[in-house]
OpenMM code with the backbone's topology and positions (N, CA, C; nanometers):
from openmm import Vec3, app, unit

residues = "UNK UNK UNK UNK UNK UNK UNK UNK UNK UNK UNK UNK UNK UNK UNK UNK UNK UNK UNK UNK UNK UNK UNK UNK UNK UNK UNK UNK UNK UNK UNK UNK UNK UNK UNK UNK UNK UNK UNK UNK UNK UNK UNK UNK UNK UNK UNK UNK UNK UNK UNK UNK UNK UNK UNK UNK UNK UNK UNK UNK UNK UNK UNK UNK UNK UNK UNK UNK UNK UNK UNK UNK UNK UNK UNK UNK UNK UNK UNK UNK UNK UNK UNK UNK UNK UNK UNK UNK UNK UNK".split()
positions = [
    Vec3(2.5276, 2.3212, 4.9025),
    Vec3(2.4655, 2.2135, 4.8262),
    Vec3(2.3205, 2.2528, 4.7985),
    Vec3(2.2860, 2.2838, 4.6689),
    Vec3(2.1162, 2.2754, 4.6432),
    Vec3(2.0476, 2.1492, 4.7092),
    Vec3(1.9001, 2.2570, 4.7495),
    Vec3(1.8109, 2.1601, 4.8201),
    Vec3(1.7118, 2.1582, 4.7289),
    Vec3(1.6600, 2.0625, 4.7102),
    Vec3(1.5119, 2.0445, 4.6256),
    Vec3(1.3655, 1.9783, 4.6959),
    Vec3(1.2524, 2.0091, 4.7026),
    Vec3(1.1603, 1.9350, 4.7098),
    Vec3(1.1087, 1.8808, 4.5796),
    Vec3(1.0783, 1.7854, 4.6562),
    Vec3(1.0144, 1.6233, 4.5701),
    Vec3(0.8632, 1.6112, 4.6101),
    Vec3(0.7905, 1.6370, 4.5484),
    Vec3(0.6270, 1.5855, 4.5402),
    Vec3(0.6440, 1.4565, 4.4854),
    Vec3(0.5901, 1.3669, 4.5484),
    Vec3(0.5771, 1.2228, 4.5446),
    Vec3(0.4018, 1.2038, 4.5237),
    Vec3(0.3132, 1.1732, 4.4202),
    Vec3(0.1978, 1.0970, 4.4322),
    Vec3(0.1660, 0.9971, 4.4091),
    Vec3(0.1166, 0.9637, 4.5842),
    Vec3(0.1163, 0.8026, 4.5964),
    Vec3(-0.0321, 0.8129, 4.6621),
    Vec3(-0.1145, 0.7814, 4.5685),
    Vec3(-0.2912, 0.8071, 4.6425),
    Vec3(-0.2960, 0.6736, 4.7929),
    Vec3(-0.3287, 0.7285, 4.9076),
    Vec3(-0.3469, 0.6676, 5.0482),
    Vec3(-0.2156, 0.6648, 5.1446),
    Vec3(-0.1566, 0.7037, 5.0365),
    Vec3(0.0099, 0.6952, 5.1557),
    Vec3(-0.0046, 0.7380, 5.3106),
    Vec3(-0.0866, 0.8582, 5.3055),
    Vec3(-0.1412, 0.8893, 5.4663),
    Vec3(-0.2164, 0.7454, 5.5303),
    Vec3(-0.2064, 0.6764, 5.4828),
    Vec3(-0.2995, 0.5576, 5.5605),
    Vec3(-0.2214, 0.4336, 5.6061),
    Vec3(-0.0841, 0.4567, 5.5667),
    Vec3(-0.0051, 0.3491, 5.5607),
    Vec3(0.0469, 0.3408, 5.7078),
    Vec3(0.0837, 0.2200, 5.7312),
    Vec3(0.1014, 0.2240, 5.9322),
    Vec3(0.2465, 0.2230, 5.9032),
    Vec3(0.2772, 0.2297, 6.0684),
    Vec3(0.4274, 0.2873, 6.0768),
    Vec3(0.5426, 0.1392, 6.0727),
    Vec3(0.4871, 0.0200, 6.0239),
    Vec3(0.6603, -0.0603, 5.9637),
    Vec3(0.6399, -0.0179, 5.8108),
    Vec3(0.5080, 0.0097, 5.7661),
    Vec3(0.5019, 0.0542, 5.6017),
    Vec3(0.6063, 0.1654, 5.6008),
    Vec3(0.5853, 0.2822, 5.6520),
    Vec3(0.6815, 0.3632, 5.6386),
    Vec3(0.8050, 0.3412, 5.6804),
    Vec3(0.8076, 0.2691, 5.7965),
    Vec3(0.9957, 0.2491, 5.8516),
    Vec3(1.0224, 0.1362, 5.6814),
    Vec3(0.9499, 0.0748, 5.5930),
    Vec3(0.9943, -0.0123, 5.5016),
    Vec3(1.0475, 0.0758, 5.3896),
    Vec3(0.9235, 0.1853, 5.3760),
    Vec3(1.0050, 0.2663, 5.2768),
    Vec3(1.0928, 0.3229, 5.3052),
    Vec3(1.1040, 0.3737, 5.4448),
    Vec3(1.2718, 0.4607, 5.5153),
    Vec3(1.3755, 0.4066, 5.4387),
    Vec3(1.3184, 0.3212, 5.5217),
    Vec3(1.4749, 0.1873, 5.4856),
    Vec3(1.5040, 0.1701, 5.3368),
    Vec3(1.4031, 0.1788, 5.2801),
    Vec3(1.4313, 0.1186, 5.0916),
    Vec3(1.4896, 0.2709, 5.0600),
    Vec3(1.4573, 0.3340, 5.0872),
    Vec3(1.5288, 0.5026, 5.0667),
    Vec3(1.6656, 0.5136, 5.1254),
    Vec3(1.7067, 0.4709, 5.1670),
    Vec3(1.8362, 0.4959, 5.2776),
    Vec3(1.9276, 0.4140, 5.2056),
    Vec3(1.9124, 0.2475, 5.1759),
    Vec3(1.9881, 0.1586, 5.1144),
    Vec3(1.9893, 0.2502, 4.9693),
    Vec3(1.9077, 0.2511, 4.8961),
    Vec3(1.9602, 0.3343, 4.7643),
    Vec3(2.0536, 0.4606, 4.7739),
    Vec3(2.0129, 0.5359, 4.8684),
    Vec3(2.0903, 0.6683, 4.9468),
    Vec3(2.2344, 0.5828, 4.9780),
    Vec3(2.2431, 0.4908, 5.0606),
    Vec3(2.4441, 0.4503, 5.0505),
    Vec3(2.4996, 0.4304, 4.9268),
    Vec3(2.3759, 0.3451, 4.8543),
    Vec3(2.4631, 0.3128, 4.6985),
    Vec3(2.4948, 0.4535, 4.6326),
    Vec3(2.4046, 0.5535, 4.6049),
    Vec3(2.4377, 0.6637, 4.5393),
    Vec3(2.5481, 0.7107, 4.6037),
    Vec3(2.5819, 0.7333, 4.7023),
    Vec3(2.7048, 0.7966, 4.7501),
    Vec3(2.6589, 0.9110, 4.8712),
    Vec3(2.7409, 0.9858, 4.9049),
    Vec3(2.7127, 1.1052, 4.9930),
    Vec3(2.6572, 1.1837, 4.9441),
    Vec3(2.6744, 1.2419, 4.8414),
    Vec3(2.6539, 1.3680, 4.7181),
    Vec3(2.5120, 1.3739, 4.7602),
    Vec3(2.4094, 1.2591, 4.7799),
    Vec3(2.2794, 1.2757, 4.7914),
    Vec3(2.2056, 1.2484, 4.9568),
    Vec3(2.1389, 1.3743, 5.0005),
    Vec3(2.0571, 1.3705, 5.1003),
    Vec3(1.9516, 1.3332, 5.1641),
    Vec3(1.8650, 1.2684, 5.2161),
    Vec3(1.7825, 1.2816, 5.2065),
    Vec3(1.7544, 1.3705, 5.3727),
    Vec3(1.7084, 1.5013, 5.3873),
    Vec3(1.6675, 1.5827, 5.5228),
    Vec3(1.5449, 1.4931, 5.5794),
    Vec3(1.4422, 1.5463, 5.5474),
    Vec3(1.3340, 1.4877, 5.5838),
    Vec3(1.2000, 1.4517, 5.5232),
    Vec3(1.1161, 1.4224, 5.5226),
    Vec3(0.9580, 1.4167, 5.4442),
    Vec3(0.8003, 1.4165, 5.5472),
    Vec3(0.7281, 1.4894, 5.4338),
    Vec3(0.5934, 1.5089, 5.5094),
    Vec3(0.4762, 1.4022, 5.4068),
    Vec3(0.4328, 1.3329, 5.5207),
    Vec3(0.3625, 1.2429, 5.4273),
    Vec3(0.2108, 1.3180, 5.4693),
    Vec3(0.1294, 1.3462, 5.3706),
    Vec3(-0.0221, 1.3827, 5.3647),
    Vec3(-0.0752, 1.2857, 5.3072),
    Vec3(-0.2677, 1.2929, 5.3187),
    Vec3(-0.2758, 1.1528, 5.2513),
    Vec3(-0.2754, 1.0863, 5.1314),
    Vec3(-0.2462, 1.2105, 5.0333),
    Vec3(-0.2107, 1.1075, 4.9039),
    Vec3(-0.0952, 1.1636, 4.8261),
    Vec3(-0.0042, 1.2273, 4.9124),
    Vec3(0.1135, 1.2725, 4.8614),
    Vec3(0.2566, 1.2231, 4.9875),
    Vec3(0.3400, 1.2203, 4.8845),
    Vec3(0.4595, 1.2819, 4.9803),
    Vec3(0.5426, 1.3956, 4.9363),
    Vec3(0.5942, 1.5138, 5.0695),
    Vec3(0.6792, 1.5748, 5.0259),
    Vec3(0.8158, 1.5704, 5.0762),
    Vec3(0.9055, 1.5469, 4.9830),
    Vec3(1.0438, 1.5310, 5.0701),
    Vec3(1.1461, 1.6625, 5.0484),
    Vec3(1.2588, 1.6825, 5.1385),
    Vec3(1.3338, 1.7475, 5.1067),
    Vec3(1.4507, 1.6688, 5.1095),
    Vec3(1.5647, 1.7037, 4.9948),
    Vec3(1.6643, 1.6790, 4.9862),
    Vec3(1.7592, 1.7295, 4.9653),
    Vec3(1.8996, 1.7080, 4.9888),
    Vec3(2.0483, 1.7947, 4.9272),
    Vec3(2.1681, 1.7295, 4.8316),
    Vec3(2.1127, 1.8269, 4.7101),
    Vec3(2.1904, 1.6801, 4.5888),
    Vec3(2.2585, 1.7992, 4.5007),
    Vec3(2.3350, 1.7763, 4.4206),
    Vec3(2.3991, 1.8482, 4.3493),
    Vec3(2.3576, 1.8806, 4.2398),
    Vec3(2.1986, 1.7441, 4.2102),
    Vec3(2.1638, 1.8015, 4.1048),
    Vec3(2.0382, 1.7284, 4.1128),
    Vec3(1.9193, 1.7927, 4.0068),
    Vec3(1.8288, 1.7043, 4.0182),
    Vec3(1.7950, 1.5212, 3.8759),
    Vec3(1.9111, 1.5382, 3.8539),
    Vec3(1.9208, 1.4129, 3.7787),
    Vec3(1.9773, 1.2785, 3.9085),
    Vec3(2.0047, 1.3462, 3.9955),
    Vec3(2.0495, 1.2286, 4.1080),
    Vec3(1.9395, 1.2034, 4.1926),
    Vec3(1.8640, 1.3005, 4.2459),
    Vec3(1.6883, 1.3033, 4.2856),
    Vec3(1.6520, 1.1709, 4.1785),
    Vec3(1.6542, 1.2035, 4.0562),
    Vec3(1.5282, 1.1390, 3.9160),
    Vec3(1.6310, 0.9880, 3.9696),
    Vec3(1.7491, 0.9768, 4.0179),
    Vec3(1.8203, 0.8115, 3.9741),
    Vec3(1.7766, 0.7640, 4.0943),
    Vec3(1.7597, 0.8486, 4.2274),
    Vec3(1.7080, 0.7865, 4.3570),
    Vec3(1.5877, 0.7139, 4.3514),
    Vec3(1.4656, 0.7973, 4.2820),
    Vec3(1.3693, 0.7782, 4.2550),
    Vec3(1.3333, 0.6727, 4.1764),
    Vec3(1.3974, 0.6616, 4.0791),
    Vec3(1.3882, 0.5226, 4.0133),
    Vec3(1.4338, 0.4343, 4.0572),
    Vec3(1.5457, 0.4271, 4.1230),
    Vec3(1.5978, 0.2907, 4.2099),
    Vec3(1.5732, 0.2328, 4.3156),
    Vec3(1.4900, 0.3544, 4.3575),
    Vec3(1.4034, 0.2854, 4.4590),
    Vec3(1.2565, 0.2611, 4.4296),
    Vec3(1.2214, 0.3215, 4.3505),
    Vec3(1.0951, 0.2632, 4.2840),
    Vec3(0.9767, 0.3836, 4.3245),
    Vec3(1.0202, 0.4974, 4.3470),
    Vec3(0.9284, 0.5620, 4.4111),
    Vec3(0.8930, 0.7280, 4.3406),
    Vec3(0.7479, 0.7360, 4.3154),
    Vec3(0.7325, 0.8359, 4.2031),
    Vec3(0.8367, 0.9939, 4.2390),
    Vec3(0.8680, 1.0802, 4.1559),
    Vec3(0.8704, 1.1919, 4.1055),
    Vec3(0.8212, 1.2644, 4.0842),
    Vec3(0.7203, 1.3044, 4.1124),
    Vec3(0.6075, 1.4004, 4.0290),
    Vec3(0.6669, 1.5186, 3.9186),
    Vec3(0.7460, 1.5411, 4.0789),
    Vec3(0.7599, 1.6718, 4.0469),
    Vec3(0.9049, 1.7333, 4.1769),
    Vec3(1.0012, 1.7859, 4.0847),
    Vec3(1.0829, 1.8568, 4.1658),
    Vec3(1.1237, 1.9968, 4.1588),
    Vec3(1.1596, 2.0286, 4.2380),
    Vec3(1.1743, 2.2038, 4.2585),
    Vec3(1.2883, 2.2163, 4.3572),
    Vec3(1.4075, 2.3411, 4.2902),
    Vec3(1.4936, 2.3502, 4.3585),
    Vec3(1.4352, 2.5039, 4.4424),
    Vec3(1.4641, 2.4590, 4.5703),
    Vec3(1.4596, 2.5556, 4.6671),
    Vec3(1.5302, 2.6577, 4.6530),
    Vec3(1.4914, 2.7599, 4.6411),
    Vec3(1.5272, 2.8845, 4.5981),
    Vec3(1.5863, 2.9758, 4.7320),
    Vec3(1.5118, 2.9534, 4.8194),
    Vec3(1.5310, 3.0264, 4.9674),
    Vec3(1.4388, 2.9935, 5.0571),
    Vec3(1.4760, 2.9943, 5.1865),
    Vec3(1.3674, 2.9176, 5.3050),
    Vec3(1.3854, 3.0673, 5.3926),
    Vec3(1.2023, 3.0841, 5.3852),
    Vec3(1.1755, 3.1798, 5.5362),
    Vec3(1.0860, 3.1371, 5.6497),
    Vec3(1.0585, 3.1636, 5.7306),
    Vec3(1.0081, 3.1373, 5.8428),
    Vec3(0.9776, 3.2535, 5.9109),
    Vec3(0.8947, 3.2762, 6.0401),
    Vec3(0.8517, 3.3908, 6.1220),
    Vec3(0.9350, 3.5266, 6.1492),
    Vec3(1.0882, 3.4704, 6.1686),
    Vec3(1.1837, 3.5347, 6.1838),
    Vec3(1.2347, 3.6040, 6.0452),
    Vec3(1.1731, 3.5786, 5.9381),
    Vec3(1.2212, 3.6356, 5.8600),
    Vec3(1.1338, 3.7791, 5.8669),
    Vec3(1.0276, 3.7964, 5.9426),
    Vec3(0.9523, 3.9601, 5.8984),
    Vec3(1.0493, 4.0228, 6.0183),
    Vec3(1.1046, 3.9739, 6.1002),
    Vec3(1.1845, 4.1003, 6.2253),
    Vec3(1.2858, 4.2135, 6.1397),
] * unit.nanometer
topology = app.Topology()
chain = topology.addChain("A")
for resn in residues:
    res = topology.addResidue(resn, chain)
    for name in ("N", "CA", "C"):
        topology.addAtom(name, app.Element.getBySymbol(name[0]), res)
């Protein structure tokens, strides 16, 4: 399944306390059952005036329908091409 990151800009999001974020979890998750399985959401890094998420979708027109149905920007998506880490120079 393609993975994509999602740049989200939301200026102060780093400032938001933690039921703000368990609110957006949650508003992400309920749209995530309606769409179906097909769409992932892994995890997200919130900085303070962005978010970045990763996800596993089949395509990125199901990313753009998440995003709108839950009300939450797009900036910008990018399908992950390949993931390395430390272990990748051995």
């Amino acid at each position: 399944m393609p993975q994509f990151v999602i740049e989200r800009d939301m200026p102060g999001v780093g400032g938001l306390d933690a039921d703000d974020l368990k609110g957006a979890s949650r508003k992400s998750c309920s749209v995530l059952r309606d769409l179906g399985p097909e769409v992932q959401w892994v995890h997200s890094y919130v900085t303070d005036d962005k978010i970045y998420c990763l996800y596993r979708a089949p395509s990125e027109d199901l990313i753009r329908q998440h995003a709108e149905t839950a009300g939450f920007p797009a900036n910008r998506i990018s399908e992950v091409r390949a993931t390395i880490d430390p272990t990748t120079a051995e």
